[in-house]
Backbone bond lengths (Angstrom), bond angles and torsions (degrees), N, CA, C in turn:
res aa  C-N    CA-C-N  psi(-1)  N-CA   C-N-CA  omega(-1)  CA-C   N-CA-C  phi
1 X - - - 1.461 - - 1.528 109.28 -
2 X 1.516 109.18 149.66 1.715 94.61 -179.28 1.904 82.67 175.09
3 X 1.654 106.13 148.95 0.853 134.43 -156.74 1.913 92.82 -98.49
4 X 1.213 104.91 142.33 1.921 109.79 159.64 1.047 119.13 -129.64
5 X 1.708 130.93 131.39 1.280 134.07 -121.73 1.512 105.13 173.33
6 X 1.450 111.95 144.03 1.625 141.92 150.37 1.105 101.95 -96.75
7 X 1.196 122.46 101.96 1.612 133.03 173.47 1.600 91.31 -72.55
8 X 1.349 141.35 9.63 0.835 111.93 156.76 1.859 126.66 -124.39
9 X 1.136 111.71 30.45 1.466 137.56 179.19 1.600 94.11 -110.69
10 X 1.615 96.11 140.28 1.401 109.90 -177.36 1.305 125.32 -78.47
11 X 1.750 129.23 -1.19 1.210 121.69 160.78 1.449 108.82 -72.28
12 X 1.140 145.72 -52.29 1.396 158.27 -131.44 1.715 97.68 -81.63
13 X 1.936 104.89 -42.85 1.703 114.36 149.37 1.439 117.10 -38.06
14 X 1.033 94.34 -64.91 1.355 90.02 -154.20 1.877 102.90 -67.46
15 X 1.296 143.86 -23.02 1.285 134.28 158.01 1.523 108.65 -70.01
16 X 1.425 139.98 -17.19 1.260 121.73 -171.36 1.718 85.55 -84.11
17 X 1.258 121.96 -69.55 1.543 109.06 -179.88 1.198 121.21 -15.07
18 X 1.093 129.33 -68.64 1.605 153.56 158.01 1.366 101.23 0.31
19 X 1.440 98.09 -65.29 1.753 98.35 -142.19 1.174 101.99 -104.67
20 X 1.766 115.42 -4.91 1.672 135.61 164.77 1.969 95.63 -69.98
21 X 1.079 106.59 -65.12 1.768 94.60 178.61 1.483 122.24 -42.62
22 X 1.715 116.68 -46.63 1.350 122.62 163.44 1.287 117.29 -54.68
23 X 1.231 126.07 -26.40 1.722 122.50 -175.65 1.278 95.86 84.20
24 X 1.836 141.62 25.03 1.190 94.65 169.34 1.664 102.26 -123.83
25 X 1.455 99.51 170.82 1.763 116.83 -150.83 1.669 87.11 -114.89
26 X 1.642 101.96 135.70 1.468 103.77 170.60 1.189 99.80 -161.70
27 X 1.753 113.75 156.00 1.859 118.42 166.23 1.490 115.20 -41.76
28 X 1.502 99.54 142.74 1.731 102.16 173.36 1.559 74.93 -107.21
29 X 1.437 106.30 -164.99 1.096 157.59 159.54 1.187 150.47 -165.03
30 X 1.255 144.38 79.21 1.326 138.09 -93.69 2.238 85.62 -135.16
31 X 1.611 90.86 137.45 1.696 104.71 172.35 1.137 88.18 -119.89
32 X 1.314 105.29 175.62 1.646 122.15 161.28 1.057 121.53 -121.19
33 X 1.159 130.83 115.28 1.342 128.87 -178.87 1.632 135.82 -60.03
34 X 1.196 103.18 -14.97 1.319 128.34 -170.10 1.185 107.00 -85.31
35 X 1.289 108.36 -32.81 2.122 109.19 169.34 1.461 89.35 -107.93
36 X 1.432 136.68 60.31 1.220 143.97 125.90 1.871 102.49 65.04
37 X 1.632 105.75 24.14 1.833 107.90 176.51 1.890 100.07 -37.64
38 X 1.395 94.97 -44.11 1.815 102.26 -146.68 1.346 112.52 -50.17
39 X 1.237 103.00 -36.98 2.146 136.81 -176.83 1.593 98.20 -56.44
40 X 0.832 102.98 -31.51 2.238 103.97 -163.97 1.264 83.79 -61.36
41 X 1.395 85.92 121.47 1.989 104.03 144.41 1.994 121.30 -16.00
42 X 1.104 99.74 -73.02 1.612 122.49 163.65 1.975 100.25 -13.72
43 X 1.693 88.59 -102.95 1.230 102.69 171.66 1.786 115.37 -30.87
44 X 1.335 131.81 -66.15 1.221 129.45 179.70 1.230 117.21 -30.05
45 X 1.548 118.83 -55.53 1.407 128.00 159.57 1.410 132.33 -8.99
46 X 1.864 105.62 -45.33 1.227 118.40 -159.84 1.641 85.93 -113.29
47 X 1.162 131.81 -36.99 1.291 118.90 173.17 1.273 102.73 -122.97
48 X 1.451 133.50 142.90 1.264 112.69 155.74 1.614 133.72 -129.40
49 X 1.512 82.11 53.34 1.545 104.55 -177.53 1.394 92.61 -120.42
50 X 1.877 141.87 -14.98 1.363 172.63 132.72 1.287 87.52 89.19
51 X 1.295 125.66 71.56 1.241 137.60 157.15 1.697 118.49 -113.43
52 X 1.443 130.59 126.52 1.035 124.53 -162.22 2.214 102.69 -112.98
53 X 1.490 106.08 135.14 1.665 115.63 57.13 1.643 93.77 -119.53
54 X 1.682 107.67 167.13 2.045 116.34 158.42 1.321 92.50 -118.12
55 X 1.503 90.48 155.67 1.483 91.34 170.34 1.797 88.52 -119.99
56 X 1.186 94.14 148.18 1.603 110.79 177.11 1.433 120.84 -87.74
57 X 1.127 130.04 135.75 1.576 103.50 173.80 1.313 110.89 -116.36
58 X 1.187 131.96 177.70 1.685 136.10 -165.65 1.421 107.13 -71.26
59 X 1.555 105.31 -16.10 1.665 101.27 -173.42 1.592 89.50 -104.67
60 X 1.314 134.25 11.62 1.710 118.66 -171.19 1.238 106.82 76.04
61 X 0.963 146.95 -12.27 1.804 134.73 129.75 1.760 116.55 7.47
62 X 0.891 119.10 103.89 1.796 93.56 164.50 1.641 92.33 -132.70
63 X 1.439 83.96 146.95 1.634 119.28 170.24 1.167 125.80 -120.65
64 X 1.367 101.23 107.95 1.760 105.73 -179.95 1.878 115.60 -100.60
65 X 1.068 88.11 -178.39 2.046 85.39 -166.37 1.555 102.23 116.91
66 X 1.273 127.59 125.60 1.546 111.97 148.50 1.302 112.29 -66.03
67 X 0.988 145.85 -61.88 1.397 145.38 -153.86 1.612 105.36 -74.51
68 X 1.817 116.83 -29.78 0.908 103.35 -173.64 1.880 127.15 -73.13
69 X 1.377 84.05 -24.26 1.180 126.16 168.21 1.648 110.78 -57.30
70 X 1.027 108.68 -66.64 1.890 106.67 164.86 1.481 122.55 -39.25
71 X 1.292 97.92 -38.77 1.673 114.36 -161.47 1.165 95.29 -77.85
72 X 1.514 131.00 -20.65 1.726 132.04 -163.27 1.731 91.20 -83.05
73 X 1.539 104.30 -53.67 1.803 104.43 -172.48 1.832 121.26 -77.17
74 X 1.396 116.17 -2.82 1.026 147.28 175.57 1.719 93.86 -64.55
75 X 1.458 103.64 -91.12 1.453 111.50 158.83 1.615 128.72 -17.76
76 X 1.328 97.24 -48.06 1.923 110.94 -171.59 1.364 100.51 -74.71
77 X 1.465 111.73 -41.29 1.744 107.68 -161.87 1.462 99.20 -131.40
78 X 1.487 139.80 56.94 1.344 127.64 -172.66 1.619 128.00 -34.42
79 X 1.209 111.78 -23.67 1.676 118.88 -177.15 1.550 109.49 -116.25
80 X 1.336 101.00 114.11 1.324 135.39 58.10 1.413 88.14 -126.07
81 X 1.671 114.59 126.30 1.687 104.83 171.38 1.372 113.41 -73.19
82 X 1.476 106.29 139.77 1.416 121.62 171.60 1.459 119.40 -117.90
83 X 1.711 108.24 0.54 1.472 81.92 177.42 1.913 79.12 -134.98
84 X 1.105 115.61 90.02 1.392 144.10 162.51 1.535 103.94 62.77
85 X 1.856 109.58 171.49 1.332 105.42 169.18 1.532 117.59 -126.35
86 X 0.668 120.84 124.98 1.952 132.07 -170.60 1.216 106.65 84.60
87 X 1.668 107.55 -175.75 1.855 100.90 -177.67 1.447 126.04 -37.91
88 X 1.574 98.36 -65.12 1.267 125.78 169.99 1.858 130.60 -17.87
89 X 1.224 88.59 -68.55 1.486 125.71 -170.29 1.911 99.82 -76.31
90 X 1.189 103.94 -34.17 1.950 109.59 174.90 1.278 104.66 -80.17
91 X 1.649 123.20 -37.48 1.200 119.62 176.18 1.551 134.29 -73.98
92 X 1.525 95.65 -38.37 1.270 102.20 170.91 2.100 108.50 -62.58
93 X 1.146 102.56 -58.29 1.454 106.82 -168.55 1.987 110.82 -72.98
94 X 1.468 105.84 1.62 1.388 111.91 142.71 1.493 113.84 -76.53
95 X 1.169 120.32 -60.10 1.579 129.29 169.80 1.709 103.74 -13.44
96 X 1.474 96.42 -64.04 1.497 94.12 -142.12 1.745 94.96 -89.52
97 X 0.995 94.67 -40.39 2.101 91.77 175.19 1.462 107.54 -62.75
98 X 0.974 123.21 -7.69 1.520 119.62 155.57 1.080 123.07 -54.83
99 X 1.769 112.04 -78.55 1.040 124.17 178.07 1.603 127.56 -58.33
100 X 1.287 118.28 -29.61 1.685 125.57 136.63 1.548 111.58 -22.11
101 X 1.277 106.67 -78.61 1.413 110.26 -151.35 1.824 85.91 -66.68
102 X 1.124 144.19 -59.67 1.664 147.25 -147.63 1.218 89.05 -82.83
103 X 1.590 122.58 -83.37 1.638 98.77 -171.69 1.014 142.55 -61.01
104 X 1.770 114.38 -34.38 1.568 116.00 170.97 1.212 123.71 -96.70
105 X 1.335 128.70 -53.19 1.346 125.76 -169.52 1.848 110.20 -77.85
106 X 1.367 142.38 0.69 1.073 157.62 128.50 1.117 138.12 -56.68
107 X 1.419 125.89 -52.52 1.317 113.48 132.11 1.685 147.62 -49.04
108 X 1.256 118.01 -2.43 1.036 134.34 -164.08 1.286 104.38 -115.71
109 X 1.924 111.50 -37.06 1.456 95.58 157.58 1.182 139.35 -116.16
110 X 1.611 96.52 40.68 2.075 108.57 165.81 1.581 84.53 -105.44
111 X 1.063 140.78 -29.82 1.678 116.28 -176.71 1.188 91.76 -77.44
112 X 1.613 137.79 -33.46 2.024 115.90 163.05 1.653 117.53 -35.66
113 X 1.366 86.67 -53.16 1.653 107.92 -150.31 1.198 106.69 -76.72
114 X 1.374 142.94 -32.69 1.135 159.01 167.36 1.378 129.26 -76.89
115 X 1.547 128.00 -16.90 1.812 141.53 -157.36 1.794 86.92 -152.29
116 X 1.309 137.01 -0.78 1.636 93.80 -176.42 1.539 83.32 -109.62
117 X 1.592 110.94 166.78 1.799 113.27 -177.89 1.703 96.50 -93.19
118 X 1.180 127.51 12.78 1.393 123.43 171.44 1.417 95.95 -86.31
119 X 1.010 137.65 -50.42 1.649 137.34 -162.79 1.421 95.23 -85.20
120 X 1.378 143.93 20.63 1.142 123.08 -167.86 1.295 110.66 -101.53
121 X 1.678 131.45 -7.39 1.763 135.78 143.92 1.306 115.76 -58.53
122 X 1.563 115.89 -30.30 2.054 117.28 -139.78 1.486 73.33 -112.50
123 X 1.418 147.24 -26.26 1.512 117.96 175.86 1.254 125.01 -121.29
124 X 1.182 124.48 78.78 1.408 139.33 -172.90 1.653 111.18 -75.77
125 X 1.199 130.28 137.22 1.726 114.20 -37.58 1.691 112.74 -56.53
126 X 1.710 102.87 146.40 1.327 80.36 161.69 1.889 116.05 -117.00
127 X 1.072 96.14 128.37 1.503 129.14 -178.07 1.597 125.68 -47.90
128 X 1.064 139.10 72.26 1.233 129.39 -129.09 2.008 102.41 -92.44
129 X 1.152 101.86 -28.18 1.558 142.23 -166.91 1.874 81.21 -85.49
130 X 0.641 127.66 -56.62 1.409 134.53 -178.63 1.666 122.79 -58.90
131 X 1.309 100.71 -68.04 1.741 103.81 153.69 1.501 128.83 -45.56
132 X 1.628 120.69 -46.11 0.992 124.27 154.49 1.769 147.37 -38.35
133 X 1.564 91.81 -43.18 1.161 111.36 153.27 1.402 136.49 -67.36
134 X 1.607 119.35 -18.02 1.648 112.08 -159.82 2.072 78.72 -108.78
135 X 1.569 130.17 3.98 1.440 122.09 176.06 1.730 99.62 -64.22
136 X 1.592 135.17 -52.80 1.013 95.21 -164.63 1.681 112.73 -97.32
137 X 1.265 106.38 24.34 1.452 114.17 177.15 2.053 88.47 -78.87
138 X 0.603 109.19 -42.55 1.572 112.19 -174.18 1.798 94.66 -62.62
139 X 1.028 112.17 -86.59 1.577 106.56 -175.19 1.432 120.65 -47.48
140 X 1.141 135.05 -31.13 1.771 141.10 158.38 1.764 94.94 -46.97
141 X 1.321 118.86 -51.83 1.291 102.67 -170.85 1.470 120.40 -83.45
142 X 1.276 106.02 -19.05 1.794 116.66 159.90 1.032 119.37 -50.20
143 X 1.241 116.89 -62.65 2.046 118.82 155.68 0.769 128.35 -19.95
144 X 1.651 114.51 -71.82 1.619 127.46 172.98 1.541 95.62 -48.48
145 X 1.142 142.35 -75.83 1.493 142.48 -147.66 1.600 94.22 -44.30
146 X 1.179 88.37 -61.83 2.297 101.73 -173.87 1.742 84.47 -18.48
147 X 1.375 80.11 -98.87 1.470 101.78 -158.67 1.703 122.59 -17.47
148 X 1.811 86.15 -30.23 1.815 85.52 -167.96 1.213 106.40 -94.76
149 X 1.182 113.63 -7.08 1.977 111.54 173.04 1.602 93.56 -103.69
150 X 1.426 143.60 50.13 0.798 126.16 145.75 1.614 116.31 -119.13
151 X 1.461 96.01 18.77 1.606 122.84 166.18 1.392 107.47 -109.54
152 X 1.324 143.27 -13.18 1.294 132.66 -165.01 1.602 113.05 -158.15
153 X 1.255 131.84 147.74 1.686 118.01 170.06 1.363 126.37 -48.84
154 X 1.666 107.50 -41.70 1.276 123.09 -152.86 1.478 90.12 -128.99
155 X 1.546 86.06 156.90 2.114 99.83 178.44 1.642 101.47 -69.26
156 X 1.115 146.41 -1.69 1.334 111.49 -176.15 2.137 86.80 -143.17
157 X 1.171 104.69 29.73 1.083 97.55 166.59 2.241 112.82 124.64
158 X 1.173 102.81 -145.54 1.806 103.06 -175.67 1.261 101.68 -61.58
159 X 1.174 135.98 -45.07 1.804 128.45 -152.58 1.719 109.94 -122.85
160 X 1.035 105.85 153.51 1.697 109.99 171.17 1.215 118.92 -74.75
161 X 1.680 101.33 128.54 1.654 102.68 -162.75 1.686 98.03 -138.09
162 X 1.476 113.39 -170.40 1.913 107.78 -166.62 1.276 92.88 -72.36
163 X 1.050 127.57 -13.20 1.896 139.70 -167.60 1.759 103.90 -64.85
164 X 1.586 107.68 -43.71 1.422 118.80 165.12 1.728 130.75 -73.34
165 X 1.545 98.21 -32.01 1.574 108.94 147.23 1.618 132.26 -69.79
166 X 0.851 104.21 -35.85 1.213 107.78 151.41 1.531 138.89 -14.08
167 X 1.461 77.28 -83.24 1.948 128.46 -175.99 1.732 90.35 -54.08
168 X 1.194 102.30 -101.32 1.378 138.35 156.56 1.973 102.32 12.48
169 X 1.457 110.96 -76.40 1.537 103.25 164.10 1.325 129.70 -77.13
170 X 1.157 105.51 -2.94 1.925 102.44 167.64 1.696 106.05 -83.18
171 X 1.895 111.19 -38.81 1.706 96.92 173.74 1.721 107.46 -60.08
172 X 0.995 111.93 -48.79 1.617 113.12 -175.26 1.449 104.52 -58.73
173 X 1.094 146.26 -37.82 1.409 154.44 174.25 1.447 107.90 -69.54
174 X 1.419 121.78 -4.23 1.504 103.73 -173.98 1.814 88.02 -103.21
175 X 1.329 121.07 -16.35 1.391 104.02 174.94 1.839 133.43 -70.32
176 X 1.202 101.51 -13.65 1.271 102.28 164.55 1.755 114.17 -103.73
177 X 1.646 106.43 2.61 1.293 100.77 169.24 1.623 120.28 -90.06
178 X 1.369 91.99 -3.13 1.414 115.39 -172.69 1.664 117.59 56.10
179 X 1.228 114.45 61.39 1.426 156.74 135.61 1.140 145.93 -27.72
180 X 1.325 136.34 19.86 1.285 118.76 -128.33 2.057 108.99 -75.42
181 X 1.265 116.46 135.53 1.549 95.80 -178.93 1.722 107.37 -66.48
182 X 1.372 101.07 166.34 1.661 118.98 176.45 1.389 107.43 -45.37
183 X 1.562 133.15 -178.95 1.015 128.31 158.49 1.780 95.25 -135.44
184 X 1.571 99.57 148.97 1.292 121.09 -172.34 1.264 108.42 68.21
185 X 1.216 106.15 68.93 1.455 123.61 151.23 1.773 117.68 -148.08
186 X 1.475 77.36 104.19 1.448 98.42 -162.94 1.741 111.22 -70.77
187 X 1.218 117.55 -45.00 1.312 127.28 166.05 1.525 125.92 -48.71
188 X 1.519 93.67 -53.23 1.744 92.64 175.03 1.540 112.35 -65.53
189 X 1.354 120.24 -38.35 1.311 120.87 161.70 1.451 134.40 -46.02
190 X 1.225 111.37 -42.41 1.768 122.99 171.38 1.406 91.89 -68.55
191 X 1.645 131.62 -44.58 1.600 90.03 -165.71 1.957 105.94 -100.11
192 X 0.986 95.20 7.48 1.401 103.14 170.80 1.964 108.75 -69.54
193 X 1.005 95.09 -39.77 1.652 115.25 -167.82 1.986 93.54 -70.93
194 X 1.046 93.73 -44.15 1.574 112.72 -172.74 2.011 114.45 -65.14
195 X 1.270 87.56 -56.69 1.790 93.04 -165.29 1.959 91.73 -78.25
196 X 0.878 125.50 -34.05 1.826 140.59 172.63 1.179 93.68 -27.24
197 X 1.324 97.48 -76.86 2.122 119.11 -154.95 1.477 85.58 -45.92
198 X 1.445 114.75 -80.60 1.639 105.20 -174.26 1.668 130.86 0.79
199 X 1.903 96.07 113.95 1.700 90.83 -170.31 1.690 96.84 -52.50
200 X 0.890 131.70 -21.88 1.580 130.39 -150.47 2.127 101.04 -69.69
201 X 1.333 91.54 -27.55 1.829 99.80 -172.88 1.499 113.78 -78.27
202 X 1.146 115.58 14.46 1.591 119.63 175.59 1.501 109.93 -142.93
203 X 1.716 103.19 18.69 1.574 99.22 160.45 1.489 121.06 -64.79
């Protein structure tokens, strides 16, 4: 089994976090996207949408998706749950890692993908009018977040869940999108300060 990955693209984060909170240890294998690994025939094979991370399986299985991908080791190792506990608690923290991944961390990386001159081979066309537009979709949803973690520790409620991984690499992702977060937001800051420290955020 073994993971394929740009350790330096923010999905491939957001499963090493993941599986750094679970404690569990597995092969990377690392392409680069930037000399266009993802495009090879090869790779397509295993995804063919050639978007990384896959996870491989021992029988040649591959599974692509970050999240879907979570949901496979979720299953394998239930504790520490991260993507909620009982109906309730799965639904809600589906709820909110949704809206993570669509409103924030998506918007955050078409204003990458679209405005930085590094992406300007890997996103054809790139849209400049387009990136521009999804910046204050990012800060509208920074607001909302404030407000709602100033009811709770964590984005989807008492405990840290993928909903906080999520979160967590879209703020770090808005600095090379050049982003700047809001100011006076004291809440998003405490749990920003909070889910960070975690050895798990520098897997």
């Amino acid at each position: 089994m073994k993971i394929i990955e740009d350790a330096r693209a923010p999905n491939p984060r957001r499963l090493r976090i993941f599986l750094a909170e679970k404690g569990i240890k597995i092969e990377y294998e690392q392409l680069d996207i930037t000399e266009f690994d993802h495009k090879k025939p090869e790779f397509a094979e295993l995804n063919p949408l050639r978007r990384v991370p896959v996870l491989v399986l021992d029988d040649g299985t591959a599974i692509s998706e970050s999240v879907a991908i979570c949901r496979y080791f979720e299953e394998l190792q239930p504790e520490p749950a991260l993507m909620g506990v009982g109906p309730e608690g799965r639904a809600r923290t589906e709820m909110w890692q949704r809206r993570m991944e669509l409103n924030l961390l998506y918007p955050v990386a078409q204003t990458f993908r679209h405005l930085h001159p590094a992406m300007k081979e890997l996103e054809q066309p790139q849209v400049a009018a387009w990136g521009e537009a999804n910046r204050p979709r990012v800060l509208n949803m920074l607001t909302l977040l404030d407000d709602e973690l100033s009811h709770r520790p964590f984005v989807a409620g008492e405990e840290f869940t993928i909903a906080d991984i999520t979160a967590m690499v879209a703020v770090d992702f808005m600095k090379p999108a050049k982003i700047e977060r809001p100011g006076n937001s004291p809440s998003l800051d405490r749990w920003y300060a909070s889910v960070s420290s975690r050895p798990s955020a520098t897997a």
